[in-house]
C-alpha positions in Angstrom: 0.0 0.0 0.0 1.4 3.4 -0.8 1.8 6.0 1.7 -0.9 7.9 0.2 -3.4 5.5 0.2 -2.2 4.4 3.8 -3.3 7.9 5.0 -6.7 7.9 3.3 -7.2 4.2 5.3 -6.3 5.6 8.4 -8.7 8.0 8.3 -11.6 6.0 7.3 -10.6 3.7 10.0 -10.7 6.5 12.3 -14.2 7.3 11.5 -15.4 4.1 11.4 -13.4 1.9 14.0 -13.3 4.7 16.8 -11.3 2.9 19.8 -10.3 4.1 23.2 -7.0 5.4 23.7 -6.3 3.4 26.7 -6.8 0.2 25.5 -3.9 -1.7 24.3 -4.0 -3.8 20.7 -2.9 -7.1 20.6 -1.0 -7.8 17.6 -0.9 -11.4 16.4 1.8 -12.3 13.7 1.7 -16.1 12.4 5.1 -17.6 10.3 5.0 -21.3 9.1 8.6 -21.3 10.0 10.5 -22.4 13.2 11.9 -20.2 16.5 15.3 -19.8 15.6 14.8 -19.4 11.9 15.8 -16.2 10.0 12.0 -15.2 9.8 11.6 -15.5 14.4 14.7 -13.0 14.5 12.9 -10.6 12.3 9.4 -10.6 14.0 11.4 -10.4 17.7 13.0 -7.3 16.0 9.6 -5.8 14.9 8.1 -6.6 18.4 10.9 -5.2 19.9 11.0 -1.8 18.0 7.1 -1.4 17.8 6.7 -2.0 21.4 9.4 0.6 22.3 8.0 3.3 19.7 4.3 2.6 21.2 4.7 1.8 25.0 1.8 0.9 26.2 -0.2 0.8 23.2 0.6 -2.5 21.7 1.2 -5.9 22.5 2.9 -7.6 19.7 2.6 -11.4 20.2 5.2 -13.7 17.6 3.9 -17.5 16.6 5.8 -19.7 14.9 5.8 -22.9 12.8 1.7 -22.3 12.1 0.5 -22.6 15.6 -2.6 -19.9 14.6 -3.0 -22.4 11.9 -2.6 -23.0 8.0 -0.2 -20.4 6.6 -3.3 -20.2 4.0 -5.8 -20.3 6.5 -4.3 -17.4 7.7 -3.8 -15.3 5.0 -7.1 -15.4 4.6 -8.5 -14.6 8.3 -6.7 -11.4 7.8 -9.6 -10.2 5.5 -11.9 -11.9 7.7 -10.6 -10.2 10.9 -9.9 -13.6 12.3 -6.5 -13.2 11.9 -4.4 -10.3 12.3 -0.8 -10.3 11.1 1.3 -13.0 8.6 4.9 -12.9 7.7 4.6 -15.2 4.5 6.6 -16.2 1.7 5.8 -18.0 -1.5 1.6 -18.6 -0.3 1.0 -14.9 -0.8 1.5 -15.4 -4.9 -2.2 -16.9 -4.1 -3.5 -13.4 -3.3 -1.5 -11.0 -5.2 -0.3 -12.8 -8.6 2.2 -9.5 -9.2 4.3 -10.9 -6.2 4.9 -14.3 -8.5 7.7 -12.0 -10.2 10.2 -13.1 -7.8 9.8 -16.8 -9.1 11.6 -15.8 -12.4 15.1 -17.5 -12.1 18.0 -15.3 -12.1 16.2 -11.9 -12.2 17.8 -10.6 -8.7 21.8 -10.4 -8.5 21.7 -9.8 -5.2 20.5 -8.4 -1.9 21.2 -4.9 -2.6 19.4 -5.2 -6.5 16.3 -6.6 -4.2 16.5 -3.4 -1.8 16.5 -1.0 -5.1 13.3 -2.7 -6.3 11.7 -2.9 -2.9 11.9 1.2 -3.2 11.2 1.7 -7.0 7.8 2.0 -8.4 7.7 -1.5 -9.1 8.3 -2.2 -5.3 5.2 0.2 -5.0 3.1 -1.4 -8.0 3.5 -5.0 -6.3 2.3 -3.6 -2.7 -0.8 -2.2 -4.8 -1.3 -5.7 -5.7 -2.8 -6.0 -2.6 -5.8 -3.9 -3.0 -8.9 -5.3 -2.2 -7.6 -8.5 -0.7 -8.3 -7.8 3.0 -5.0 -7.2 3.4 -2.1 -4.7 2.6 1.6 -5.3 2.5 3.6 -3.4 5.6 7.1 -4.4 4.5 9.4 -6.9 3.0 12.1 -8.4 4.8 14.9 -10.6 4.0 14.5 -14.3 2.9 17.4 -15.3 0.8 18.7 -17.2 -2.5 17.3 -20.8 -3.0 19.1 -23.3 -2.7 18.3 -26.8 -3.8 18.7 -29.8 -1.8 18.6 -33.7 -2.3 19.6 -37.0 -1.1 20.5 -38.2 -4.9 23.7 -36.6 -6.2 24.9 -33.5 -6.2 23.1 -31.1 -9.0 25.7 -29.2 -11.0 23.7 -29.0 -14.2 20.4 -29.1 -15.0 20.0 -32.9 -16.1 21.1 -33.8 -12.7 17.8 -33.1 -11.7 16.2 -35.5 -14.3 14.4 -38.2 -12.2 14.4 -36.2 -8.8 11.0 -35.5 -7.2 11.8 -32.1 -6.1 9.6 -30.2 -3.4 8.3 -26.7 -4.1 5.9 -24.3 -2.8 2.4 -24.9 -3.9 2.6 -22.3 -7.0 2.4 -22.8 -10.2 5.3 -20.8 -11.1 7.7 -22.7 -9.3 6.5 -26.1 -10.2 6.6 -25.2 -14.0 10.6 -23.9 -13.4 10.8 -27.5 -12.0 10.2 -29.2 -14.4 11.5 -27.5 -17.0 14.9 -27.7 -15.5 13.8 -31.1 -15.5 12.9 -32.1 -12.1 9.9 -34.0 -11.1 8.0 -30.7 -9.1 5.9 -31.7 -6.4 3.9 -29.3 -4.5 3.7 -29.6 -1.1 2.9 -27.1 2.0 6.2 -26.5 4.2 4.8 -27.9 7.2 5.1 -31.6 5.5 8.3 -31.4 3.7 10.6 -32.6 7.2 8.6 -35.8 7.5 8.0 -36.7 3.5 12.0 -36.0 3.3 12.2 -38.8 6.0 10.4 -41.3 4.6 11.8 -40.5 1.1 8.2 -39.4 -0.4 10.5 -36.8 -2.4 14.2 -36.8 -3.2 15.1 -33.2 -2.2 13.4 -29.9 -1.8 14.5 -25.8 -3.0 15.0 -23.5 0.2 17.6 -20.8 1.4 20.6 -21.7 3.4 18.8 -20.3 6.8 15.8 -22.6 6.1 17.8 -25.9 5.6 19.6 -25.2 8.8 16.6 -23.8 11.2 14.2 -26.9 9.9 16.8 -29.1 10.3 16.5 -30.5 6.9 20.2 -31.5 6.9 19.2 -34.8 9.2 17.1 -36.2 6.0 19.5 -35.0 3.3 22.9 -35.2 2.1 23.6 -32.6 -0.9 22.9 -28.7 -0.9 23.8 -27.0 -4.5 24.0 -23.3 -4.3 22.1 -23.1 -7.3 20.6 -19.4 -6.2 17.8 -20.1 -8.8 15.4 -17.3 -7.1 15.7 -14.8 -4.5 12.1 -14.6 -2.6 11.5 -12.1 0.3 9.3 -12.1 3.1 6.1 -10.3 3.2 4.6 -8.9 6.4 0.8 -8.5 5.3 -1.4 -7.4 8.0 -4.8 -7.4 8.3 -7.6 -4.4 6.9 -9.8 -5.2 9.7 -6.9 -4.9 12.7 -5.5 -2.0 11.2 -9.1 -0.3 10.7 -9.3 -1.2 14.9 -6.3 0.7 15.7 -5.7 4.2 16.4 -4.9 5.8 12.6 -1.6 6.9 14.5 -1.0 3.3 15.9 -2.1 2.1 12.6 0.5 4.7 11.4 3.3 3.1 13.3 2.6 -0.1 12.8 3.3 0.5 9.1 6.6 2.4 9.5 8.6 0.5 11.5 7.9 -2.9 10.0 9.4 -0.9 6.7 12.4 0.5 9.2 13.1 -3.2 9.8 13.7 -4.2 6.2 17.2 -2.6 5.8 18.4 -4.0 8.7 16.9 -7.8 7.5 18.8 -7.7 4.8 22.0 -7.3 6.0 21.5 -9.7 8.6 20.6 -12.1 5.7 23.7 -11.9 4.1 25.8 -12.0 7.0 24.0 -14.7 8.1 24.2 -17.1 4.9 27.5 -16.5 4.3 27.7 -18.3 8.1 25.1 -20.9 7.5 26.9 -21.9 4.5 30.1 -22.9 5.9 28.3 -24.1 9.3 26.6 -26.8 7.2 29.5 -27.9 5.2 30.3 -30.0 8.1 26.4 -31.6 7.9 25.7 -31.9 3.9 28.4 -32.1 0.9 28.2 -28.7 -0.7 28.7 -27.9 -4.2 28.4 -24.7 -6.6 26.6 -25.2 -10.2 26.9 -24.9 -13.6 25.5 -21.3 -13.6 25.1 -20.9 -17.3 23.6 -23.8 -17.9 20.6 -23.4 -15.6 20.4 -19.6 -16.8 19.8 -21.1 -20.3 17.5 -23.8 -19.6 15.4 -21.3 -17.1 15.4 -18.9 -20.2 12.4 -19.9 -21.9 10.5 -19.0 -18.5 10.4 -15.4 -19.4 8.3 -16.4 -22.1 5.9 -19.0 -20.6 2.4 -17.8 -19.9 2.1 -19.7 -16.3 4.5 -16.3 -15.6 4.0 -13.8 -17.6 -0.1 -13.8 -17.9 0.0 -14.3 -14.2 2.8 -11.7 -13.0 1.5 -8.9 -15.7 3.9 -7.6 -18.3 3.5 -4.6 -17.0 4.9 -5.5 -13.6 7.6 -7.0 -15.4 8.8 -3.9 -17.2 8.8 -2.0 -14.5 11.0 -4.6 -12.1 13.2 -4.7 -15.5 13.5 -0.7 -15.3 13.9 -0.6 -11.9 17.1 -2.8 -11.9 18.3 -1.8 -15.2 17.7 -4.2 -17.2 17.1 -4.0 -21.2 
């Protein structure tokens, strides 16, 4: 949500939520991931800034690893007013197709190219996205680079992942990059992956460094390839309904400070991988790819409908001007 249209909210909700001054909010925030992960340091961070720059006037309260329920379930109480608060990844593509433009392979060099689009107007076109959904994106935090992991071989090119049921995210985008690198994609919600890893339902599974290590996904597999394939951040999407309960200048802060967090997320993140990295070299074999060789086969991606029709050309352009790319 732009500023601009965050101000016109507030004041609605102002008029039509009136709420007494005394009373302190309780802020929910659901992740499907674990304590300890990458995603539990950022939401202690945000309850610990918000709290201090409203004392008194909001409780933020952090659960991990779905314990308010089904990352989707939850996405959608936030319309509903059931839910207030979700830091989410891949399962928001389901409500705002423009965020699917992080699933095109190799489109963000790095951290710092992923910073200049979060503050371009394509940064501001994908939080627009959100319109009308129930929702509206506060910020976007670190994540990381994707990295793919099996219990096969190591994958250096791309037809080192013929055969392979790989895990993805249930979206469509990433299931069709799957298998046209040649993998056999298979869908499944994070909260299963650990166990079907176990019992050797799939072969391997795509996830940063920081995920691999948190989940413990090292105990059920024995190769991680830096592969890098997509960067995908983490979106904190609150809830119209809490928001419109709040004081417009709680509602205000609420907003702001979650976006003061995302500077400092992404430097943690790259610290942090860089760390993970050579902390699980002693738990998995690591290896780097053949870059070129999945650049090429992921080229014909750009092209495909499932991403294009679904992202918007436009929204592509615009991420393509914003990091200065012809």
């Amino acid at each position: 949500m732009t500023d601009s249209r965050f101000a016109s909210f507030a004041a609605a909700a102002a008029i039509a939520f009136p709420v007494a001054a005394s009373a302190q909010a309780v802020m929910q925030i659901n992740s499907s991931l674990p304590e300890g992960s990458f995603a539990h340091v950022f939401l202690l961070e945000y309850e610990k800034r918000l709290e201090a720059a409203a004392p008194d006037q909001i409780d933020v309260q952090v659960f991990m690893s779905n314990t308010l329920g089904k990352e989707e379930d939850v996405l959608q109480g936030l319309g509903l007013g059931t839910h207030q608060a979700s830091l989410s990844a891949s399962a928001v593509s389901q409500i705002n197709t423009r965020t699917a433009i992080f699933d095109l392979p190799y489109l963000f060099e790095d951290r710092s190219a992923v910073q200049t689009f979060v503050n371009s107007p394509a940064g501001e076109m994908l939080a627009d996205g959100f319109e009308d959904s129930g929702m509206v994106l506060a910020a976007m935090w670190d994540n990381g680079f994707r990295q793919i992991t099996n219990n096969v071989r190591p994958i250096v090119t791309p037809a080192d992942l013929e055969g392979l049921k790989i895990r993805t995210p249930t979206n469509r985008q990433r299931v069709e990059m799957f298998n046209t690198l040649g993998a056999n994609a298979t869908p499944l919600s994070f909260g299963e992956v650990y166990s079907a890893l176990d019992q050797g339902t799939i072969d391997g599974q795509e996830n940063p460094a920081n995920v691999v290590d948190t989940a413990k996904l090292f105990e059920v597999q024995g190769y991680m390839s830096l592969s890098n394939h997509v960067y995908l951040p983490t979106f904190l999407v609150i809830g119209e309904p809490f928001l419109a309960s709040l004081d417009p200048a709680l509602a205000e802060t609420v907003i702001s400070v979650a976006k003061e967090v995302g500077p400092w997320s992404f430097e943690w993140g790259e610290t942090t991988d860089t760390e993970t990295i050579a902390a699980l070299s002693d738990k998995l074999e690591i290896n780097e790819i053949d870059f070129a060789a999945f650049q090429s086969a992921a080229a014909p991606l750009y092209e495909s409908p499932t991403f294009v029709d679904v992202i918007g050309e436009d929204m592509i352009d615009a991420t393509k001007a914003a990091l200065g790319i012809e």
